[in-house]
BANUNU-423260 format. One record per residue (C-alpha): residue in one letter; z, y, x; residue number from 1. Coordinates in Angstrom, 2 decimals, decimal comma, always signed. Layout:
BEGIN
{"A"; {Z; Y; X}; NUM}
...
! end
This chain:
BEGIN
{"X"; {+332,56; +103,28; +52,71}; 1}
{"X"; {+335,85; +102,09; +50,76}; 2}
{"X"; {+338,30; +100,94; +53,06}; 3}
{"X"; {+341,10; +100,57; +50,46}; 4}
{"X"; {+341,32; +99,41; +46,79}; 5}
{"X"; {+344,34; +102,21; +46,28}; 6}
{"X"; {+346,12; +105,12; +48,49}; 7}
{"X"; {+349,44; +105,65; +46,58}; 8}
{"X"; {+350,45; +109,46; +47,21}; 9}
{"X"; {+354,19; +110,23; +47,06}; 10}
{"X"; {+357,05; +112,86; +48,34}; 11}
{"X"; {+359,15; +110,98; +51,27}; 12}
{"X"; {+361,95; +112,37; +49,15}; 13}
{"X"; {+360,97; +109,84; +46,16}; 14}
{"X"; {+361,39; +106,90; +48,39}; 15}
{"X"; {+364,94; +107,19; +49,11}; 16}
{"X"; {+366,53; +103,88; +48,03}; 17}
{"X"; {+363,36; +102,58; +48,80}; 18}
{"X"; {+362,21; +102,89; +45,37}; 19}
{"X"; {+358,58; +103,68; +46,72}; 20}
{"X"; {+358,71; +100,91; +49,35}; 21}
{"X"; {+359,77; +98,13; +46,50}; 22}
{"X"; {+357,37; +99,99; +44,11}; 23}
{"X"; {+354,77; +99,33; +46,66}; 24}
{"X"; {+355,82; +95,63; +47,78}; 25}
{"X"; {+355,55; +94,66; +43,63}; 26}
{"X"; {+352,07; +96,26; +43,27}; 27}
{"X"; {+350,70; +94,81; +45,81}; 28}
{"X"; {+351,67; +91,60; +44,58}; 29}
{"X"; {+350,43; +91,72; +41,08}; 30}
{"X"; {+347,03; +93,77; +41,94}; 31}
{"X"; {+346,52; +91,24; +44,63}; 32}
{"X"; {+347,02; +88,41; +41,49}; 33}
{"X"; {+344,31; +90,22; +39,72}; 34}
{"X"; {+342,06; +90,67; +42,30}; 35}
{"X"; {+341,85; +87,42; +42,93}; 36}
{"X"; {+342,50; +88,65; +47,11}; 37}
{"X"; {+344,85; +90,26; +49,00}; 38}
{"X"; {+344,90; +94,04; +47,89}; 39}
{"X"; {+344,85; +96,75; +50,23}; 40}
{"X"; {+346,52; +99,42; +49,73}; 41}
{"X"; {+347,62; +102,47; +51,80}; 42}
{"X"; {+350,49; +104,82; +52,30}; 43}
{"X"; {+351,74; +107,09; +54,61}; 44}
{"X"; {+355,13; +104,97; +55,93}; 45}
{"X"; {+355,51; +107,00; +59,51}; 46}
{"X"; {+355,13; +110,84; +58,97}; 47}
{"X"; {+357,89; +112,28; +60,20}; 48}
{"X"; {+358,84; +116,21; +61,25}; 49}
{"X"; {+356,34; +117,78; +63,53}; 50}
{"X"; {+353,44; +115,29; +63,00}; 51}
{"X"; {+350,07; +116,02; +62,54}; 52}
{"X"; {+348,49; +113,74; +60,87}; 53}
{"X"; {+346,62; +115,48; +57,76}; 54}
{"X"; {+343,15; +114,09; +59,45}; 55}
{"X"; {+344,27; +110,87; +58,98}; 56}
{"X"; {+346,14; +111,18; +55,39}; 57}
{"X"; {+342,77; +112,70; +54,17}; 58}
{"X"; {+340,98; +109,86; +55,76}; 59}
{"X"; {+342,29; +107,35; +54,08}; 60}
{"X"; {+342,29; +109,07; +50,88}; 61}
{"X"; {+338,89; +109,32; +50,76}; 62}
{"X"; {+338,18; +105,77; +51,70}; 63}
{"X"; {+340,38; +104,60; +48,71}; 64}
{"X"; {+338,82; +103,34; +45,50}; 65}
{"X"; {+341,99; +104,86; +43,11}; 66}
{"X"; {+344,48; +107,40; +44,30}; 67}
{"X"; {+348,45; +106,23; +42,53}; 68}
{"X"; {+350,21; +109,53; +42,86}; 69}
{"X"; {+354,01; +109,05; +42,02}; 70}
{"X"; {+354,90; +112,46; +40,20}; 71}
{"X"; {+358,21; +114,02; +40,02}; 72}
{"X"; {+359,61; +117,53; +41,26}; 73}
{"X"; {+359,76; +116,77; +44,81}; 74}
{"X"; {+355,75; +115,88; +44,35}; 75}
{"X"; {+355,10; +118,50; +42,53}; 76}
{"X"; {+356,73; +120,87; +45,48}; 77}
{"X"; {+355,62; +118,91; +47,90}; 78}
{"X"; {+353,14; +120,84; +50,27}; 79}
{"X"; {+351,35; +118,13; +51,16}; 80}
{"X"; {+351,19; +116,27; +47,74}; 81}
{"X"; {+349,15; +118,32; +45,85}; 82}
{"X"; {+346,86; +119,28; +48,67}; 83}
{"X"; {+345,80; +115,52; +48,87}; 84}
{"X"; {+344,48; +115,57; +44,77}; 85}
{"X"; {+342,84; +119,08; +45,74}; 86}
{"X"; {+341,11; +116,82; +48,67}; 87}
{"X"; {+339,79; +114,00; +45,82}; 88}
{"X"; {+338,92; +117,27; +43,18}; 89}
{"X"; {+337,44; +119,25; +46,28}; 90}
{"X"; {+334,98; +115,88; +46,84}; 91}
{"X"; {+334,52; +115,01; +43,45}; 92}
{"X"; {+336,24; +111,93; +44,13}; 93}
{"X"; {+338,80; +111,97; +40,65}; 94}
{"X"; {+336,28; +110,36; +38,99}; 95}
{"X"; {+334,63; +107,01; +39,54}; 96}
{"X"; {+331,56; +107,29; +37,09}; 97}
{"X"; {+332,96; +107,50; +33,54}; 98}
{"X"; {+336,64; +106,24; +34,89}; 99}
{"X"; {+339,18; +108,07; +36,54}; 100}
{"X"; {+339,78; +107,44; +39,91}; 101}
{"X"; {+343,86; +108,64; +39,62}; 102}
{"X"; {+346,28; +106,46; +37,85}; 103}
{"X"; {+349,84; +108,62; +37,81}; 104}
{"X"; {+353,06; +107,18; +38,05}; 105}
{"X"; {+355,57; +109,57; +36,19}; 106}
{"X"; {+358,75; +108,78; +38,33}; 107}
{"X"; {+360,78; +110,98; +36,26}; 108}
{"X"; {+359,53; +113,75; +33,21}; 109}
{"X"; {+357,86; +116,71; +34,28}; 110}
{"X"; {+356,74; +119,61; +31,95}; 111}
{"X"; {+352,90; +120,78; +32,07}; 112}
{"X"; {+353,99; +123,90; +32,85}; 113}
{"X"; {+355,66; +122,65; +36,32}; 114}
{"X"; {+352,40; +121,14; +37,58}; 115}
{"X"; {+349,92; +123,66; +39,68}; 116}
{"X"; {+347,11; +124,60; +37,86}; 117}
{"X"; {+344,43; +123,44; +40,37}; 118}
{"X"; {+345,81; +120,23; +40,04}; 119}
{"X"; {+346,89; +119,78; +36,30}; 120}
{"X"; {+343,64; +118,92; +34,73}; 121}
{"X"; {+343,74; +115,85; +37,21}; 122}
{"X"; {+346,80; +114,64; +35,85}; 123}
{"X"; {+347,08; +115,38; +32,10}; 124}
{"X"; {+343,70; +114,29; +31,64}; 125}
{"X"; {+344,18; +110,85; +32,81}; 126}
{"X"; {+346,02; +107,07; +32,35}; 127}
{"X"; {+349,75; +107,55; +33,52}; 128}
{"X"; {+352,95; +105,00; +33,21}; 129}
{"X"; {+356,48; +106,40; +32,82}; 130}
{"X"; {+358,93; +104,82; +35,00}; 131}
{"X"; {+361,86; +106,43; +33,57}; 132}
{"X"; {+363,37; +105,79; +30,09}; 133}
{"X"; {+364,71; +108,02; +27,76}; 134}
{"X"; {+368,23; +107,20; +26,21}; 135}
{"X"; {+369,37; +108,39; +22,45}; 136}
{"X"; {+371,88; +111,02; +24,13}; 137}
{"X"; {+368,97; +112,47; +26,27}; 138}
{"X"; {+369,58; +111,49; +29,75}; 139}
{"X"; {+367,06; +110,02; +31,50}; 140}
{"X"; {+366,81; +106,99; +33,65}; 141}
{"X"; {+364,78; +106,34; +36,42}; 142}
{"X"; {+363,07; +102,51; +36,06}; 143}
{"X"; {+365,01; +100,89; +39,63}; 144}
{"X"; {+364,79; +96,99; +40,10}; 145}
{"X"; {+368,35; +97,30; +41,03}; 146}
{"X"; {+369,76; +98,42; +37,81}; 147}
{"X"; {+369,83; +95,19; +35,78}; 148}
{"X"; {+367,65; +93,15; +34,38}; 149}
{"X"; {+366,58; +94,73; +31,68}; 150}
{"X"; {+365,57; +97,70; +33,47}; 151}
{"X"; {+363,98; +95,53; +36,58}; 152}
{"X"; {+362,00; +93,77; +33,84}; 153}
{"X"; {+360,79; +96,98; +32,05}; 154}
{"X"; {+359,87; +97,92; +36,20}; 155}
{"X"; {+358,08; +94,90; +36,57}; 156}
{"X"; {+356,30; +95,40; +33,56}; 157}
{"X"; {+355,02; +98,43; +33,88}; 158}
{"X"; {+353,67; +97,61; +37,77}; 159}
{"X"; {+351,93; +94,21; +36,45}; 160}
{"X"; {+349,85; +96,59; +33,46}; 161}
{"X"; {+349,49; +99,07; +35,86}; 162}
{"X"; {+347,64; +96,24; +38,00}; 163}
{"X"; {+345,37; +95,35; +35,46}; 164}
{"X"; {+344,66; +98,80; +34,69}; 165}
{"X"; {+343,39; +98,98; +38,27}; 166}
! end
């Protein structure tokens, strides 16, 4: 039985500046637009050193209609991360009929060749939104609604078709 319309699956590490939380906070707001109801959506806000609560993580994550997993490095090497799409691959749950059931969020560039192989097919095979930008010198930058307009609209953006993807 679905209990939530997404489970958004992210390193703690990714969420400092609260870039996850405000990530999260938009979302909710635009998915809930095109709902047409209040969305429900889950994360993991409280684990913290020395808790247990994998039974609970997996829970949820198989009671979610999509699974939003922000990528970067600290996802990738995450030991937790990637053991929640091998829970959704394990139960056949990447796919929703025909659709995909995963919609990545590429935080910041990663290379095929730095994503696990029992997860990669899961990811490269599927509907994904960059939230960094390249510049002409190279450098990347992360999409942040603190970083001027431009950049908070481009963030925006990207969350509201993301929503409708949904």
């Amino acid at each position: 039985m679905q209990k939530h319309d997404v489970f958004i699956s992210y390193a703690h590490l990714d969420n400092e500046g609260d870039w996850v939380s405000e990530f999260d906070r938009v979302f909710k707001t635009f998915l809930s637009t095109w709902l047409g109801r209040p969305a429900k959506i889950w994360r993991d806000k409280t684990m913290g050193t020395g808790d247990y609560i994998w039974d609970t993580i997996e829970e949820h994550l198989l009671r979610s209609r999509i699974i939003i997993p922000i990528i970067s490095p600290s996802y990738l090497n995450s030991e937790w991360c990637p053991r929640e799409l091998k829970v959704l691959i394990e139960h056949n749950r990447e796919k929703v009929g025909t659709k995909s059931a995963v919609f990545n969020v590429r935080r910041v560039p990663v290379e095929k060749d730095e994503i696990p192989d029992e997860i990669r097919d899961v990811l490269e095979n599927v509907l994904y939104r960059e939230f960094f930008k390249r510049e002409e010198t190279g450098k990347v930058r992360i999409l942040a609604p603190d970083r001027g307009d431009e950049v908070r609209r481009k963030f925006l953006n990207n969350l509201e078709d993301l929503a409708q993807d949904v």
